[in-house]
ZABA-346535 format. One line per field, with one value per residue (C-alpha): z, y, x. Coordinates in nm, 4 decimals. Example, Ala and Ser with C-alpha at 12.3 -4.5 7.8 and 13.67 -1.06 7.14 Angstrom:
2
w = 0.7800:0.7140
v = -0.4500:-0.1060
u = 1.2300:1.3670
END
This chain:
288
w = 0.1633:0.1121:-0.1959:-0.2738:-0.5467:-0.4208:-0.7460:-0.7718:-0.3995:-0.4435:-0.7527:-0.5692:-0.2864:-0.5309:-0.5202:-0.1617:-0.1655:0.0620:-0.1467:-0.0630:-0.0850:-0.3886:-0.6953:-0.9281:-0.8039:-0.6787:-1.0475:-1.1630:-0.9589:-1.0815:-1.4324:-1.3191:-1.1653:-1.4042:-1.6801:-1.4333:-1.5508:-1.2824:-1.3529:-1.3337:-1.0178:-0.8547:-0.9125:-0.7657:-0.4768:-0.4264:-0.4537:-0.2678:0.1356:-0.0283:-0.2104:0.1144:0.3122:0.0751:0.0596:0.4480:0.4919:0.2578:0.4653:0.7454:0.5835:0.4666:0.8120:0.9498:0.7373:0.8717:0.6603:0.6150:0.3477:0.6168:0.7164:1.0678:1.0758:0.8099:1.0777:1.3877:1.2091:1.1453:1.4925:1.5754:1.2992:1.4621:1.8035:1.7062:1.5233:1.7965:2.0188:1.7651:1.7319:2.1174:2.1944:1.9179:2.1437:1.8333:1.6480:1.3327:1.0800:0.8216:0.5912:0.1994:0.1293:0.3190:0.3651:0.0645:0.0649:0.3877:0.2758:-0.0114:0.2361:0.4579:0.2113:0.0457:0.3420:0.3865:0.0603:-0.0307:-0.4156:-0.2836:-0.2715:-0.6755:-0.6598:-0.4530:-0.7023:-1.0480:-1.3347:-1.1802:-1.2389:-0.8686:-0.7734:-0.4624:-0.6106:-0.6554:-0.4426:-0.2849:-0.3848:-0.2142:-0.3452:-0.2482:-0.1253:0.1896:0.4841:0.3595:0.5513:0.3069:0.5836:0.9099:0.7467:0.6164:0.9799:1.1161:0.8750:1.0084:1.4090:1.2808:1.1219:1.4039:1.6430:1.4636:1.3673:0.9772:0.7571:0.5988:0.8124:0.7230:0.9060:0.7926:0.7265:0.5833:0.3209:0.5667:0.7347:0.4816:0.3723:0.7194:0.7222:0.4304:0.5614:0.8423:0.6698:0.2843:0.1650:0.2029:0.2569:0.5641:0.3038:0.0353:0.0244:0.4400:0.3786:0.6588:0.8476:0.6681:0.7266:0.4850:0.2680:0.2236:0.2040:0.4837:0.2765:0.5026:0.3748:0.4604:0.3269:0.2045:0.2813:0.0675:-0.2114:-0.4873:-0.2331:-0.1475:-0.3488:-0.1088:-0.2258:0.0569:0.0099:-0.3485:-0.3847:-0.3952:-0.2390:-0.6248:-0.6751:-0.3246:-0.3480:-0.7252:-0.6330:-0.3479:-0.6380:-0.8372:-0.5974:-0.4444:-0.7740:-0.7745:-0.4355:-0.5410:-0.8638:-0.6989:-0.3930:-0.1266:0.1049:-0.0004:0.1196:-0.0586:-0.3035:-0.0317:-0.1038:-0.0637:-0.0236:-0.0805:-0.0262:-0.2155:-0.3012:-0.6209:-0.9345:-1.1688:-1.4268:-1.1672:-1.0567:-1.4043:-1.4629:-1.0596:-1.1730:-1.5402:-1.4838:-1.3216:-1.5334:-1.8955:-2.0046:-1.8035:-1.6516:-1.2725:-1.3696:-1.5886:-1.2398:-1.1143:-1.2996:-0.9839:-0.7992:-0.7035:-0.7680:-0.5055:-0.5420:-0.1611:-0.1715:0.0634:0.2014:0.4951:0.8019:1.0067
v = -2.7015:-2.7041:-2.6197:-2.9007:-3.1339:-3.4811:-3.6520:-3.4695:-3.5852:-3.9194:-3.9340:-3.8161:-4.0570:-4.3422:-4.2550:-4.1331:-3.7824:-3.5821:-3.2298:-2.8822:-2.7424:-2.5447:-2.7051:-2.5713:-2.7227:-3.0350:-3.0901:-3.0242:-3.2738:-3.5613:-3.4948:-3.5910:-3.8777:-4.0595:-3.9932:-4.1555:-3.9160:-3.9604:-3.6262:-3.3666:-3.5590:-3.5440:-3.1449:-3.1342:-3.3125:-3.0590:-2.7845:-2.9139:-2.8100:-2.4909:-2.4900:-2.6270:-2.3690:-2.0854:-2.2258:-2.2253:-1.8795:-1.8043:-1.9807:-1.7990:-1.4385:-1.5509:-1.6798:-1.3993:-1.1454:-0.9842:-1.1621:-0.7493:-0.9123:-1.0083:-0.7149:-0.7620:-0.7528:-0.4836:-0.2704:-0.3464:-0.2345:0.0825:0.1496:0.0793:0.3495:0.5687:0.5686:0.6471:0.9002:1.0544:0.9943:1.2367:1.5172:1.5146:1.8162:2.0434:1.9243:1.8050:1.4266:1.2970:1.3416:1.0544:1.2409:1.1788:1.3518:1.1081:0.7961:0.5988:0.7328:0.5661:0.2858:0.1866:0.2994:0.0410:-0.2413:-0.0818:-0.1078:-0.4378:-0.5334:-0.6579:-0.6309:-0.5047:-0.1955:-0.1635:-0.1945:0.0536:0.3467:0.1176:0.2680:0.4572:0.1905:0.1984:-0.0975:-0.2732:-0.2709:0.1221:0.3650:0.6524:1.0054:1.1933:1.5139:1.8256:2.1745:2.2984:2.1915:1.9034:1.6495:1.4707:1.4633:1.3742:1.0742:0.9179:1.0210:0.8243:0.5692:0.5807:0.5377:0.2676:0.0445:0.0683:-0.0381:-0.3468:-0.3571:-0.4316:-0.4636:-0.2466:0.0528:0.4046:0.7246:1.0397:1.3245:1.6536:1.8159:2.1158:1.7915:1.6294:1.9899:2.0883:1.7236:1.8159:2.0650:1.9108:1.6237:1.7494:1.4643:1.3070:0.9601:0.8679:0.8643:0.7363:0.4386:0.4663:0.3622:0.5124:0.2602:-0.0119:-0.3556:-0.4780:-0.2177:-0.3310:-0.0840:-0.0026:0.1999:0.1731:0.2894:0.6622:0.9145:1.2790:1.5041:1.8851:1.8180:2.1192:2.4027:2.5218:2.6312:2.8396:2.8118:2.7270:2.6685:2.6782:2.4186:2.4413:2.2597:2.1269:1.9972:1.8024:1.6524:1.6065:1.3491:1.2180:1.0850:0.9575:0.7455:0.6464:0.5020:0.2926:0.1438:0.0954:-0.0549:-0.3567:-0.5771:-0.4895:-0.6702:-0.9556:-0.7884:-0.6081:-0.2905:-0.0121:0.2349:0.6104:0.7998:1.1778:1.4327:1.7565:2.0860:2.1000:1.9390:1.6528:1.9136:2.1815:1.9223:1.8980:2.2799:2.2482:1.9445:1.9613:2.2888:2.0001:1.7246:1.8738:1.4861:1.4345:1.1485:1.2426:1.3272:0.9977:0.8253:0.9416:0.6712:0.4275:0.5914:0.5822:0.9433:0.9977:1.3553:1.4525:1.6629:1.9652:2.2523:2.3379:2.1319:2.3611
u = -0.6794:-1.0484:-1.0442:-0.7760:-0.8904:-0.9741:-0.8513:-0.5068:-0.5055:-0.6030:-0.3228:-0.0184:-0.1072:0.0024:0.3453:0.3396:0.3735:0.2097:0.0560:0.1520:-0.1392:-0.0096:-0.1912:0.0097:0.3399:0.1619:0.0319:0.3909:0.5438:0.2975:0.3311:0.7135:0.6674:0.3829:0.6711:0.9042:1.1853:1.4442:1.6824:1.3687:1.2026:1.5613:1.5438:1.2068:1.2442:1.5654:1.3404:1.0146:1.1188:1.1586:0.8108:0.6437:0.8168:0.6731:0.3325:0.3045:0.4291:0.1667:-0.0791:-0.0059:-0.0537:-0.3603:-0.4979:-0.3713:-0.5811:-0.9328:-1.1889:-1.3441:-1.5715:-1.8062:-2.0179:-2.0461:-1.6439:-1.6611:-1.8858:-1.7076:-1.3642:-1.5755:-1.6297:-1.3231:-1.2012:-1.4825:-1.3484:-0.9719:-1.1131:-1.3000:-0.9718:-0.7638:-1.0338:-1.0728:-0.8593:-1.0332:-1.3498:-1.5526:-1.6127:-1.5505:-1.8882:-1.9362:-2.1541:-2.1932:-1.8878:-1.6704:-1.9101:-1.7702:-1.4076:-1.4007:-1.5563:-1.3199:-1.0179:-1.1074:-1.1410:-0.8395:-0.5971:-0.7578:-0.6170:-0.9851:-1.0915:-1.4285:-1.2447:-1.2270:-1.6096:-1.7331:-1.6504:-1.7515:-1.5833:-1.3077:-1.0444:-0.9259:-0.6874:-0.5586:-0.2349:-0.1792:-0.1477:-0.3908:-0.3836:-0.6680:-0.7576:-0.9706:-1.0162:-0.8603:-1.0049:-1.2047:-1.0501:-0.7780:-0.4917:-0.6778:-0.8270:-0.4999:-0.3640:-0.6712:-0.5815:-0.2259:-0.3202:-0.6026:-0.3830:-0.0978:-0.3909:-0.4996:-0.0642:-0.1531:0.1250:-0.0081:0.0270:0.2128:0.3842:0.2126:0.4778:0.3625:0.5784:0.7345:0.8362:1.0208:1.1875:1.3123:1.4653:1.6748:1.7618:1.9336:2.0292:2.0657:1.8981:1.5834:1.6967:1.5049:1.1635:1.2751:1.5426:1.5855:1.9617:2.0748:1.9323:2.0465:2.2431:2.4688:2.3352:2.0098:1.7646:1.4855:1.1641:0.8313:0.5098:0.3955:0.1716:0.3223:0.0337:-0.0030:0.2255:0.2115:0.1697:0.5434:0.7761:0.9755:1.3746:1.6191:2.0107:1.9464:1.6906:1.3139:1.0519:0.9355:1.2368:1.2666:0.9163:1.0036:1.2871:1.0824:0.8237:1.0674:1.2252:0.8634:0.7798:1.1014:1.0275:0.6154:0.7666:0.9850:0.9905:1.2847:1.4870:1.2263:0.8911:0.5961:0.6711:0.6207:0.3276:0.4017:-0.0033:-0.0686:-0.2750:-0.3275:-0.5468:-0.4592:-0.6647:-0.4220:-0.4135:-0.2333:0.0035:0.0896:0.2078:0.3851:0.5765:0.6273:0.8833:1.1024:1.0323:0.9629:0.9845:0.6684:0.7929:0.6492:0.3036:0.2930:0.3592:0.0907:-0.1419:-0.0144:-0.2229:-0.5976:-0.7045:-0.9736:-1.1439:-1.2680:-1.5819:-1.7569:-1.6444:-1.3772:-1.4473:-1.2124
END
């Protein structure tokens, strides 16, 4: 609580009460007992083990975080990232290349999945936030999938809450295939207890490519209702964690997902959800 105010401190010690640490609620509760109003103190001393309990599980996440602000963490976390990368290219017999194509995408990726607002300023103007999700986009070849799968092993490594399975969209169609339904990445219910849902965070890499038909449906269609229900699981918190992000990759430009996607949606309702994401355009040529 270094940041604590010493008077608010100094204030709540007159009637004994040890603070919180959240100044919001601490301020709260004085304001209820200088006016010495006996029901609404009664309902916040009900409430404050709750409120403490909160604030320290708060405490906790936030000790718990990599303080990637500091450049010499920043740079070591790079490394890190380097060497996994290194470790997944090994049997194609070649390294990763940080070059100016890639340099600051992997820069704002790894303040990103930090959850660090340095992240919105390394591309100023672009409107890129912590809170959305990433959409990287680019030619063939460039490179969009094997970062997010470095990405992927990275964040497993350091176990970050904020790590994701990579799934390609082949993947996710031969699984309804199986399954007729695409459950296990979208609302995971399958796996479920006491029906609440089980959604983790993954990445759908090439969506917009296939559109082969199979058992009457299409590939559109399947990635189609994979969005949709995406969007509901970004949009709200479940089984009382964070919203759970759902990445992409693609070749194709925001205006060519628009003709793929608006045959299926003529209200435009799936390309208007694609302003939660961070559009990141992936320069240079084929690095196969």
């Amino acid at each position: 609580m270094s940041n604590y105010p010493q008077t608010l401190r100094d204030e709540l010690a007159k009637y004994n009460y040890a603070p919180t640490g959240n100044i919001e609620w601490d301020r709260a509760v004085l304001h209820t007992l200088r006016q010495q109003n006996k029901p609404d103190y009664c309902a916040m001393v009900a409430i404050d083990n709750v409120m403490r309990k909160v604030q320290k599980e708060i405490d906790v996440e936030q000790k718990s975080k990599v303080n990637i602000a500091d450049p010499a963490v920043f740079n070591a976390h790079i490394q890190l990232w380097k060497q996994i990368a290194n470790k997944i290219l090994r049997s194609q017999r070649r390294e990763f290349v940080v070059d100016d194509n890639n340099h600051e995408v992997i820069r704002f990726l790894m303040y990103y999945f930090h959850e660090s607002p340095l992240a919105e300023e390394v591309f100023p103007g672009r409107g890129y936030k912590i809170h959305k999700n990433v959409m990287l986009q680019g030619k063939a070849g460039v490179g969009k999938t094997l970062l997010m799968q470095v990405f992927s092993a990275y964040l497993k490594y350091i176990n970050s809450p904020m790590q994701f399975e990579c799934i390609s969209v082949t993947q996710m169609v031969n699984h309804f295939s199986l399954c007729n339904n695409i459950d296990l990445y979208t609302y995971n219910e399958d796996n479920s207890k006491a029906f609440q849902i089980k959604p983790f965070h993954l990445c759908l890499n090439d969506i917009g490519l296939e559109n082969r038909p199979f058992y009457g449906i299409d590939t559109t269609t399947v990635v189609n209702d994979f969005l949709h229900a995406r969007n509901e699981l970004w949009s709200i918190q479940c089984d009382g964690a964070d919203k759970k992000f759902a990445h992409l990759t693609t070749n194709l430009t925001t205006a060519d997902l628009a003709k793929v996607f608006n045959g299926k949606d003529p209200y435009g309702r799936t390309i208007d959800r694609f302003k939660t994401y961070n559009v990141i355009p992936l320069s240079g040529e084929s690095r196969r």
